[in-house]
Backbone as numpy.savetxt, mean C-alpha at the origin, in Angstrom:
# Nx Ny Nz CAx CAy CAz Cx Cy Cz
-24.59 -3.60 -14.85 -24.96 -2.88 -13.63 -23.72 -2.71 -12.77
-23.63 -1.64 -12.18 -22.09 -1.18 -11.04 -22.78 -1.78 -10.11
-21.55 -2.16 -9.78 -21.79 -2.59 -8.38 -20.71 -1.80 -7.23
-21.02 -2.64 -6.07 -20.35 -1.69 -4.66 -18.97 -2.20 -4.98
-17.94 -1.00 -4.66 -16.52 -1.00 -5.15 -16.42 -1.68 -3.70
-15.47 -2.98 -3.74 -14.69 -3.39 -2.64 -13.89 -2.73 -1.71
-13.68 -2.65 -0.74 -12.73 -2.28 0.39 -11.13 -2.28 -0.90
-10.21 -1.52 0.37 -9.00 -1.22 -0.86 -7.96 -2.61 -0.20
-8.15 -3.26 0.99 -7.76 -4.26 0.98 -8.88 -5.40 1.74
-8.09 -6.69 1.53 -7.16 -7.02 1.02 -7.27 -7.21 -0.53
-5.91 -7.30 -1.50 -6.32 -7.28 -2.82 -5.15 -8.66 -3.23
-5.93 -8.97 -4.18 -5.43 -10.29 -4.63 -4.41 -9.79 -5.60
-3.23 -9.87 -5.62 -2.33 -9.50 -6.70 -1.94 -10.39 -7.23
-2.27 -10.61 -8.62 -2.04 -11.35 -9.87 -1.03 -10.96 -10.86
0.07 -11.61 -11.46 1.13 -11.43 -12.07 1.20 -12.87 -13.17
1.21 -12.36 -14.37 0.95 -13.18 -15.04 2.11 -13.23 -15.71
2.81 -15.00 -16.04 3.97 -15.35 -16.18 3.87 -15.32 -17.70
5.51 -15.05 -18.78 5.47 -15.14 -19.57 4.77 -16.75 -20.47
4.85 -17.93 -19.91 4.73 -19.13 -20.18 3.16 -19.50 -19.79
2.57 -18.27 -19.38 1.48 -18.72 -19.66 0.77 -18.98 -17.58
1.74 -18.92 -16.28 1.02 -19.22 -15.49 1.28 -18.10 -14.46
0.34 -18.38 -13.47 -0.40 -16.91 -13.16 0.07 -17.26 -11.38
1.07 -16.04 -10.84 1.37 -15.74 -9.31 0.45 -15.09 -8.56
0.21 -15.60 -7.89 -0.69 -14.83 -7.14 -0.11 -14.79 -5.55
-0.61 -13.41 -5.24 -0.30 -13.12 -3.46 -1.69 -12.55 -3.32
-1.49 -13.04 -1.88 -2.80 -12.22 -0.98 -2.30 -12.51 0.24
-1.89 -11.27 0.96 -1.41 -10.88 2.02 -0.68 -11.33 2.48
0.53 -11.27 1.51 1.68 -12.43 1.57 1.74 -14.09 1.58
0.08 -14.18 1.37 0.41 -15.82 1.05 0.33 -16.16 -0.51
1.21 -16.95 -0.84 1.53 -17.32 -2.52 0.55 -18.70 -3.01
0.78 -18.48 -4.50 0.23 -19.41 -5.09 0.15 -19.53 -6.20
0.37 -20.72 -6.83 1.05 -20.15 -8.78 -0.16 -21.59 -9.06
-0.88 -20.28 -10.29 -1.77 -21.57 -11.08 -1.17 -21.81 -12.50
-1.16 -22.77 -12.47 -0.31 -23.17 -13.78 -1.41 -23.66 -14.80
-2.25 -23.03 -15.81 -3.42 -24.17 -16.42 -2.28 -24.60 -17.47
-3.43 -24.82 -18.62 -3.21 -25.66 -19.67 -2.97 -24.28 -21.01
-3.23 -23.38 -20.63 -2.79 -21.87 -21.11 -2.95 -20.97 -20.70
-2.99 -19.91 -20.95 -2.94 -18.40 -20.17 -4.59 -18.04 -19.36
-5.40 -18.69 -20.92 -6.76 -18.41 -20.41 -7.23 -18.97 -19.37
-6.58 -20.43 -18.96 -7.20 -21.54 -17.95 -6.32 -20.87 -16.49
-4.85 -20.30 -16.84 -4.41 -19.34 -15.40 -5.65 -18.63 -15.20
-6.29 -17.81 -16.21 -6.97 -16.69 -15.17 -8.02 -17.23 -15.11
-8.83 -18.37 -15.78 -10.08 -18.61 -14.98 -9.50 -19.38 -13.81
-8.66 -20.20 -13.64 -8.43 -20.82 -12.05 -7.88 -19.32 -10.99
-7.58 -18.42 -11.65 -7.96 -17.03 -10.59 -8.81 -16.64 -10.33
-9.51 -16.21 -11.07 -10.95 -16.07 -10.53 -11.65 -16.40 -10.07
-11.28 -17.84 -10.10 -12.49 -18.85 -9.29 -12.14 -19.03 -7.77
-10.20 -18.65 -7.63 -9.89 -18.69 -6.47 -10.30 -16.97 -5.73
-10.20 -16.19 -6.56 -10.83 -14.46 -5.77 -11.88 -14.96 -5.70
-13.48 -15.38 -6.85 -14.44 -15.84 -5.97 -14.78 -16.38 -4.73
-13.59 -17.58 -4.63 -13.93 -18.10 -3.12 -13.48 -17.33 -2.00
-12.63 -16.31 -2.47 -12.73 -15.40 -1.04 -13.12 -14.37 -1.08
-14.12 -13.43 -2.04 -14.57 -12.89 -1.90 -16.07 -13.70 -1.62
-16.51 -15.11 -1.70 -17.58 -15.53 -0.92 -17.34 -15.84 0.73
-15.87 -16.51 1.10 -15.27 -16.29 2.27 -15.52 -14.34 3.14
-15.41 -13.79 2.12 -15.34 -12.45 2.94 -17.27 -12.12 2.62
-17.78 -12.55 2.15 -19.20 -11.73 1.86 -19.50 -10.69 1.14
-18.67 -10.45 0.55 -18.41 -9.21 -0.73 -17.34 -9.25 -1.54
-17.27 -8.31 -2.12 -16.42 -8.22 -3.16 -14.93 -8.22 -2.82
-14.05 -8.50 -3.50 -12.56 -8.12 -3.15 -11.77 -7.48 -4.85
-10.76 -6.77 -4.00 -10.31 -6.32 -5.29 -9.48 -7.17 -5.91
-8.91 -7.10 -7.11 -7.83 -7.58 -7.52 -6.73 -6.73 -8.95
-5.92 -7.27 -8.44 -4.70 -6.10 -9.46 -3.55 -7.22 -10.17
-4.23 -7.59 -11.52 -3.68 -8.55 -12.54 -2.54 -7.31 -13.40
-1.46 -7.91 -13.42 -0.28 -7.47 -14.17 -0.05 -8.83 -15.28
-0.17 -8.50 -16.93 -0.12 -9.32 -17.68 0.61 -8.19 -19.25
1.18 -8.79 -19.76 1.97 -8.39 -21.04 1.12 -6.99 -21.68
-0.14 -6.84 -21.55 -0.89 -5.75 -21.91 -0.85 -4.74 -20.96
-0.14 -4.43 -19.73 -0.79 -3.53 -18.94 -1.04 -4.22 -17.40
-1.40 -3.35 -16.53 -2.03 -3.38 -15.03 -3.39 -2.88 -15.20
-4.01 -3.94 -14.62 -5.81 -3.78 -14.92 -6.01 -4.05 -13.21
-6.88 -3.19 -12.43 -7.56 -3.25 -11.53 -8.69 -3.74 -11.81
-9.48 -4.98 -11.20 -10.44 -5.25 -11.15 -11.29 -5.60 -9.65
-12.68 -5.90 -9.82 -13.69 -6.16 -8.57 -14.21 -7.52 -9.29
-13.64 -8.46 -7.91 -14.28 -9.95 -8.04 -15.73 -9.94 -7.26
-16.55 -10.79 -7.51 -17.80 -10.57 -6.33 -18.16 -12.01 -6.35
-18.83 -12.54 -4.77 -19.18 -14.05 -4.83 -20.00 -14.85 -5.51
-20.59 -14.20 -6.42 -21.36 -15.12 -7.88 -20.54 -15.14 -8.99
-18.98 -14.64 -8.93 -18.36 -14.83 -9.77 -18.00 -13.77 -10.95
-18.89 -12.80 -10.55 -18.87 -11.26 -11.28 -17.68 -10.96 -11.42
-17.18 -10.13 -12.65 -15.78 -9.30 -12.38 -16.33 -8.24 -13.46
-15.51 -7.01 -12.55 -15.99 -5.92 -13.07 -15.02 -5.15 -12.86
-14.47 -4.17 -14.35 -13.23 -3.31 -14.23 -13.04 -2.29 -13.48
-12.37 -1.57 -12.73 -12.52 -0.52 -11.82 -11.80 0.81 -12.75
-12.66 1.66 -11.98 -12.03 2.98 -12.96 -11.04 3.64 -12.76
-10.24 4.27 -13.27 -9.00 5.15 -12.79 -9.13 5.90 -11.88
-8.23 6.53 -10.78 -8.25 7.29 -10.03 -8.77 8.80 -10.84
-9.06 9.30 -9.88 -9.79 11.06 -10.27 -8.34 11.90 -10.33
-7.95 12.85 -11.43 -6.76 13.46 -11.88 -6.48 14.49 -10.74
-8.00 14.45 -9.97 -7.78 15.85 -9.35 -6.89 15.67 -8.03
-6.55 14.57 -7.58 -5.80 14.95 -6.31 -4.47 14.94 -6.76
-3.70 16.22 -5.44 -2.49 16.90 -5.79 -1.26 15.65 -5.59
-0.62 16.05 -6.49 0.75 15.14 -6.42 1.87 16.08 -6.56
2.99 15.55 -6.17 4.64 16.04 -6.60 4.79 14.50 -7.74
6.31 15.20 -8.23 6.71 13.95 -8.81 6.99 12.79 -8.03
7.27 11.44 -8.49 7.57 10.27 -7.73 8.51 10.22 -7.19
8.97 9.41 -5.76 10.23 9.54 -5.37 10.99 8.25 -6.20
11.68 8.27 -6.46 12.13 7.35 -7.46 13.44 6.72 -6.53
13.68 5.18 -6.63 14.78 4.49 -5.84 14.23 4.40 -4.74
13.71 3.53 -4.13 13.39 2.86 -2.87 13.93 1.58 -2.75
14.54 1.32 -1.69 15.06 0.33 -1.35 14.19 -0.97 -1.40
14.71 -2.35 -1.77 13.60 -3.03 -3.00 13.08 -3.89 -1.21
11.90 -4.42 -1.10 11.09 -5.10 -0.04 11.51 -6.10 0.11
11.83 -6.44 1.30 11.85 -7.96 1.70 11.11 -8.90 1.08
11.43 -10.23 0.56 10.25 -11.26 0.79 9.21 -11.01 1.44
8.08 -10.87 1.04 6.96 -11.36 1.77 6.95 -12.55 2.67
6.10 -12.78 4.07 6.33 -13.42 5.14 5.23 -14.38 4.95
4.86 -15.36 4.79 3.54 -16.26 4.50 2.92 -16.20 5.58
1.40 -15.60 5.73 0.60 -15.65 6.57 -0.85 -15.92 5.75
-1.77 -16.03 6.89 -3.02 -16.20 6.41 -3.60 -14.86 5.81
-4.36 -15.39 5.04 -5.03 -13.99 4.12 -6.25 -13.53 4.90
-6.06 -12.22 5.45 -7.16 -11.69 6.78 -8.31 -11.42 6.18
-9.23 -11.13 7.01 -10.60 -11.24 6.70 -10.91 -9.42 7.11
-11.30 -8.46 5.86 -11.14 -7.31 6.43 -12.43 -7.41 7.22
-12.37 -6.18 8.38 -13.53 -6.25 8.96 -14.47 -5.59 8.01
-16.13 -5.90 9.05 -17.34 -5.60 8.39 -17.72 -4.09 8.83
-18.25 -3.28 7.76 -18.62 -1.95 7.42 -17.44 -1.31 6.99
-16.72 -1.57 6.12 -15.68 -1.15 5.64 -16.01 0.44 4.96
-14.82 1.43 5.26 -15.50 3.01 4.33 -15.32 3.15 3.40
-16.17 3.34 2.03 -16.06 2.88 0.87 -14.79 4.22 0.00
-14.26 4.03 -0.44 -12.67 4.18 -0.89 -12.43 4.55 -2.21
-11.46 5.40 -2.36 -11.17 6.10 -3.83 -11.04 5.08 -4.52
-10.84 4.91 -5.67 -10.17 4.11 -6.98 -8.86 4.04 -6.62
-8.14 2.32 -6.86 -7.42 2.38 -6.49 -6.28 2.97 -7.71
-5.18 3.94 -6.84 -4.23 4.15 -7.97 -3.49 3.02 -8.65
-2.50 4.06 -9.79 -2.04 3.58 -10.79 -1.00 2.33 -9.92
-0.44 1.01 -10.95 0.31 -0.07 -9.87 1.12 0.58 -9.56
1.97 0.48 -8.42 3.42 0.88 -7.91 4.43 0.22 -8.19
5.64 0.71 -8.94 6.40 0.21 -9.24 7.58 -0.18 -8.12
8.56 -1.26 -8.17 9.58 -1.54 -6.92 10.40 -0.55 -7.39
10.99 0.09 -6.39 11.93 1.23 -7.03 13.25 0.23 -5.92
14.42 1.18 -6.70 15.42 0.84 -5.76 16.22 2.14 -4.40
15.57 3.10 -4.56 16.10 4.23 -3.33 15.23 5.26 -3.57
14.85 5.88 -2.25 14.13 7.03 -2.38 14.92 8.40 -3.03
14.79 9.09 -3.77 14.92 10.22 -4.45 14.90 11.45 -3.58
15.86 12.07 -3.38 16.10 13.64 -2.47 15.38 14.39 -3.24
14.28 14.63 -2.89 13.64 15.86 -3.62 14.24 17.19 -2.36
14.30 18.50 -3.54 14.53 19.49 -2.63 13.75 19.55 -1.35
14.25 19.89 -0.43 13.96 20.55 1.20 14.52 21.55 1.60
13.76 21.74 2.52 14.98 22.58 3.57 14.68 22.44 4.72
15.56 22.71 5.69 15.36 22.00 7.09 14.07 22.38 7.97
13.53 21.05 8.66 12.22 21.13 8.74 11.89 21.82 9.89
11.05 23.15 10.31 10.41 23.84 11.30 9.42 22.78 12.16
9.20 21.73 11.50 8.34 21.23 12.04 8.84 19.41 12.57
7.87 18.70 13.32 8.07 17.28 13.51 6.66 16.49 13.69
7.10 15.76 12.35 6.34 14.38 12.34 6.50 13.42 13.13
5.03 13.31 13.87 4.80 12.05 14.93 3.89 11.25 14.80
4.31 9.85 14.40 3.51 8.73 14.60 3.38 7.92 15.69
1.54 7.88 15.88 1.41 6.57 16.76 0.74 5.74 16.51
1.74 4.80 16.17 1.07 3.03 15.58 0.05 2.41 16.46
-0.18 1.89 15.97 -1.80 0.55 16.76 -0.55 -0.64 17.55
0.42 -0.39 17.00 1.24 -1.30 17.56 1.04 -1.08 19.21
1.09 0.51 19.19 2.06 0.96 20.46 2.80 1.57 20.30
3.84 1.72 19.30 4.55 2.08 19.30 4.71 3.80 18.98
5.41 4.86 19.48 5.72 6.27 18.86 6.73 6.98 18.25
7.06 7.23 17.12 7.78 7.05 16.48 8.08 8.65 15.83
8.97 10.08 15.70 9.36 11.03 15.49 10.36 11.32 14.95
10.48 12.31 13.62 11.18 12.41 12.77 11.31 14.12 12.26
12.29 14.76 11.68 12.21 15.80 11.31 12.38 16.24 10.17
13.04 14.92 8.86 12.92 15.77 7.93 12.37 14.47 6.86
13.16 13.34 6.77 12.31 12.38 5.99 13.05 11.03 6.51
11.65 10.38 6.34 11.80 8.92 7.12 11.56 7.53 6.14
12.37 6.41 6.19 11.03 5.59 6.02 10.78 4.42 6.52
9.53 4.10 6.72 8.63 3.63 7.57 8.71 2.20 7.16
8.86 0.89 7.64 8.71 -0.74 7.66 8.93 -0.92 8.93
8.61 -2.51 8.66 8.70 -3.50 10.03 10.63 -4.06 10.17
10.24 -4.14 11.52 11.61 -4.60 12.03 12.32 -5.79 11.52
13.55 -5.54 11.28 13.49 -6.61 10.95 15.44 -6.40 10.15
16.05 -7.29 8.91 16.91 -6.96 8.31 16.43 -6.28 7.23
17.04 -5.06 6.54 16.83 -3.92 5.59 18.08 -3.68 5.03
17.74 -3.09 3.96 18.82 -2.27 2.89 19.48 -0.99 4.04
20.17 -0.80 3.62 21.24 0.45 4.19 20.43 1.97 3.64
19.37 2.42 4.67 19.16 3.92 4.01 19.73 4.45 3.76
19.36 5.29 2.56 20.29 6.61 1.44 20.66 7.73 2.14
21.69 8.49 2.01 21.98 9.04 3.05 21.19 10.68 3.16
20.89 10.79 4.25 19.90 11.75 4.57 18.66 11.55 4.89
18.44 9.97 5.41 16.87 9.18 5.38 17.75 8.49 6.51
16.30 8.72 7.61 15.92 7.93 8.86 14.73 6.82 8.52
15.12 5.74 9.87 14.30 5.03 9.51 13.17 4.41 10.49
11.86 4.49 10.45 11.16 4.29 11.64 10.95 2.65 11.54
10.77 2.05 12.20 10.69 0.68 12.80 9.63 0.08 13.53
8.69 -0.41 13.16 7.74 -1.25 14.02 7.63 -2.61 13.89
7.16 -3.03 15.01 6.69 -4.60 15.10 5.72 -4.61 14.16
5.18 -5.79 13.43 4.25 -6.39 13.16 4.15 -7.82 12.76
3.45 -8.59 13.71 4.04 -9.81 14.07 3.31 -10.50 12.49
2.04 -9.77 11.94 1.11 -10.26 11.07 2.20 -10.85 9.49
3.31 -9.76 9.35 4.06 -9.58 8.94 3.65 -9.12 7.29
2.50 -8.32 7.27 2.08 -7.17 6.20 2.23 -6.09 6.02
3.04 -6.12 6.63 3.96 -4.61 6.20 5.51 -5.22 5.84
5.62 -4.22 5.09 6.85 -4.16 4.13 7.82 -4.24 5.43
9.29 -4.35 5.27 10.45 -3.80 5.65 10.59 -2.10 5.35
10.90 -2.11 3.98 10.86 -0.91 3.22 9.51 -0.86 2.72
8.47 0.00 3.98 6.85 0.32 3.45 6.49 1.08 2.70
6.97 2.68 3.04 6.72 4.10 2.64 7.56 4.91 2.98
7.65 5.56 2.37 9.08 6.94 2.52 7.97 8.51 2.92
8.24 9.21 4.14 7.76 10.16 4.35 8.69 11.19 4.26
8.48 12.40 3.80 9.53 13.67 3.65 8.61 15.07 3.36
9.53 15.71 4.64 9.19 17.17 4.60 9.52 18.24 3.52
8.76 18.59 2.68 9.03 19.31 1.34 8.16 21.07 1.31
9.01 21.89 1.48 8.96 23.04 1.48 7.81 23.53 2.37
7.80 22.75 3.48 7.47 22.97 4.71 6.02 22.49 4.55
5.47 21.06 4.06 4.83 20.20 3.78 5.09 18.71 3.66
4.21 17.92 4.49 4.99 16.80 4.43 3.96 15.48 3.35
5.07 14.99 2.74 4.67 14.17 2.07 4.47 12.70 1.91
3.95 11.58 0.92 4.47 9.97 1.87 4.44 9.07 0.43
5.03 8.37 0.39 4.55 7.52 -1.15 5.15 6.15 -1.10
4.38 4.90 -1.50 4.30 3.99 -1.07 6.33 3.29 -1.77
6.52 2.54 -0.96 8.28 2.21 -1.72 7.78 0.89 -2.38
6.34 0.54 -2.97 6.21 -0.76 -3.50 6.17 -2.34 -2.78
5.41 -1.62 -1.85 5.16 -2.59 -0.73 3.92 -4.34 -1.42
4.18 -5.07 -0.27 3.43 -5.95 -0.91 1.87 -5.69 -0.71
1.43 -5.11 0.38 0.03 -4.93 1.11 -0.13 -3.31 0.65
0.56 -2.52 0.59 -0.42 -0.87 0.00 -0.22 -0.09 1.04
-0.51 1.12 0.81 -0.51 2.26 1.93 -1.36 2.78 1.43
-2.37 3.42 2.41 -3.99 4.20 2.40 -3.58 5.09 3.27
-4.76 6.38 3.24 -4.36 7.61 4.27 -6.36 7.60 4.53
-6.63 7.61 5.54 -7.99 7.78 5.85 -8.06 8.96 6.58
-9.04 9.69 6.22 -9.13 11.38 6.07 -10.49 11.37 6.76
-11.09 11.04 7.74 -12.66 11.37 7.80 -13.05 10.41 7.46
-14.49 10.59 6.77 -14.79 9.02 5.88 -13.97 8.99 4.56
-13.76 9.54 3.90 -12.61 9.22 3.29 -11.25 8.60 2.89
-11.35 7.63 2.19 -9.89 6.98 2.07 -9.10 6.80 0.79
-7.65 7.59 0.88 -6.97 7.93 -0.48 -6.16 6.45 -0.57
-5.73 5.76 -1.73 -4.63 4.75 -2.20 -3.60 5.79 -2.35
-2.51 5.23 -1.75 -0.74 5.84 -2.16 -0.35 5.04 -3.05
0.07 5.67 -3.76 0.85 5.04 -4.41 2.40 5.26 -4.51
3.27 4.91 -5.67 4.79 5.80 -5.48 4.89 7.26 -5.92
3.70 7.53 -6.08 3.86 9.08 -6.60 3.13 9.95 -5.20
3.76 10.73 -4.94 4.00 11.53 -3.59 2.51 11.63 -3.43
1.85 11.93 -2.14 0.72 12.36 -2.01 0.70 12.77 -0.12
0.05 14.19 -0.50 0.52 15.22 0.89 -0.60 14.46 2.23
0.36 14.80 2.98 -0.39 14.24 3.96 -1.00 15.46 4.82
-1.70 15.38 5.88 -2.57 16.55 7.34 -1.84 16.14 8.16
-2.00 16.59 8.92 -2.05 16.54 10.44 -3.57 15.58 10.79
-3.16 14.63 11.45 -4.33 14.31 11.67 -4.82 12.91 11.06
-4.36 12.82 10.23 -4.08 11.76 8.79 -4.17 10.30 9.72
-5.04 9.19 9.68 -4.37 7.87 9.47 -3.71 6.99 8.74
-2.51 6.78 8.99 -2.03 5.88 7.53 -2.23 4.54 8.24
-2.59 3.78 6.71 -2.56 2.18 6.98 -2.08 1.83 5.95
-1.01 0.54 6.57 0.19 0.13 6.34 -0.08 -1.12 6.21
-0.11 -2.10 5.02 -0.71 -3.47 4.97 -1.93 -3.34 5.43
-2.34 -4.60 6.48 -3.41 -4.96 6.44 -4.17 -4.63 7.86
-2.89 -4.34 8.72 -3.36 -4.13 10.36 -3.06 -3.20 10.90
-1.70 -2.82 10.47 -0.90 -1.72 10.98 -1.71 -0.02 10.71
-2.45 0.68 11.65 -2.46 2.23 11.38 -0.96 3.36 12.09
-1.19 4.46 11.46 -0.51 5.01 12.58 -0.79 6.66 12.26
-1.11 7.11 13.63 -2.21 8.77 13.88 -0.94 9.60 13.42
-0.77 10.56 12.89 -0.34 11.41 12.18 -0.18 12.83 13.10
0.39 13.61 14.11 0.52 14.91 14.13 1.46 15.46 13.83
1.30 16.62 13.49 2.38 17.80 13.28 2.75 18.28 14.04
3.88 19.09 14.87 3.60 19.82 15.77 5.23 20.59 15.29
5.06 21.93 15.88 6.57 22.89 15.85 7.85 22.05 16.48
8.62 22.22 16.11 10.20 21.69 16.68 10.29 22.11 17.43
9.95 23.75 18.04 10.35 24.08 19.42 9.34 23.73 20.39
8.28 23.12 20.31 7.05 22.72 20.96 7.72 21.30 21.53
8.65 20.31 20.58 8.51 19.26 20.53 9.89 19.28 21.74
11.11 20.32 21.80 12.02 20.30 22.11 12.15 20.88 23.77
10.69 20.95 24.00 10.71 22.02 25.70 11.05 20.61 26.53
């Protein structure tokens, strides 16, 4: 029987060691189960996503990386696990930006409790790989300006491509990349989060392999980013880890410049 697909965070990310023991993060907090073989790592995972998907009252996702592949799965609090399906082919992509500057350490915090009535959410995409620099895809200079306003507070404007983490020490952006900057004290957002860029007078965003994910909520609707480009509106919320949103307008350069 299907059951209700989990919220897209928080997700338990599982990485399974050659020797047999199993890393786990959830929202930057760590934890390595070491069994007595590979099989006893993932049942002491599961039993630990059970207890917080009984901690949360539903399901949670989880995204196991092991010698076969990246398998998305749905844990649920009786202990259920159930495979999740691939994303739908139909939404538009460019190619990936390839080279992103690689993420800070993760910051150890407590693993949040998403809130209740969560909007139920695409499939999550394919895993994201750590890249080491964002990729110049063709442009040309932008007519327009991207403006974000974070939940932080903070407002943040750009004209041709940006990318987006928390404050903090970072890699040296590639040249022709700005970089936007916010607080987040939670510390689930990346340094190096997402790379946004204006592409033939369309703007685009794709995740740089963050530890927490980037989502775009559209209405009731909510897309997974991944590192493969995906266009953004006007209008767009992106969420950035686990707390961080930030409102999305477009507006003309000469609008922005009176």
């Amino acid at each position: 029987m299907d059951r209700p697909k989990p919220p897209t965070f928080p997700v338990v990310h599982v990485t399974m060691r050659p020797e047999g023991a199993a890393q786990v993060n959830l929202a930057g907090e760590h934890h390595l189960f070491a069994g007595s073989s590979p099989e006893d790592s993932r049942e002491q995972v599961i039993a630990y996503a059970t207890t917080q998907a009984v901690t949360l009252g539903r399901g949670i996702r989880m995204r196991l990386v092991d010698e076969d592949g990246t398998f998305d799965l749905a844990v649920y609090p009786d202990g259920a696990v159930q495979r999740l399906e691939q994303p739908s082919p139909s939404r538009r992509r460019q190619p990936a930006l390839t080279a992103a500057p690689a993420p800070a350490a993760p910051r150890v915090v407590a693993a949040p409790v998403a809130p209740p009535g969560a909007i139920a959410r695409e499939p999550i995409a394919d895993p994201p790989t750590v890249l080491d620099a964002p990729h110049q895809l063709a442009s040309t200079p932008a007519a327009a300006v991207a403006i974000l306003r974070f939940s932080t507070g903070e407002t943040h404007e750009f004209r041709d491509r940006a990318i987006v983490g928390r404050r903090g020490k970072h890699s040296p952006e590639p040249d022709g990349w700005s970089r936007v900057e916010i607080d987040d004290p939670s510390g689930t957002v990346s340094r190096s989060h997402a790379a946004i860029q204006f592409n033939d007078g369309e703007l685009w965003i794709a995740d740089l392999g963050s530890a927490n994910g980037t989502s775009i909520r559209r209405g009731d609707q909510v897309v997974d980013v991944d590192t493969t480009s995906t266009q953004l509106r006007a209008g767009d919320v992106i969420e950035l880890g686990v707390r961080v949103t930030a409102q999305l307008s477009i507006e003309a350069a000469a609008e922005v410049n009176r």
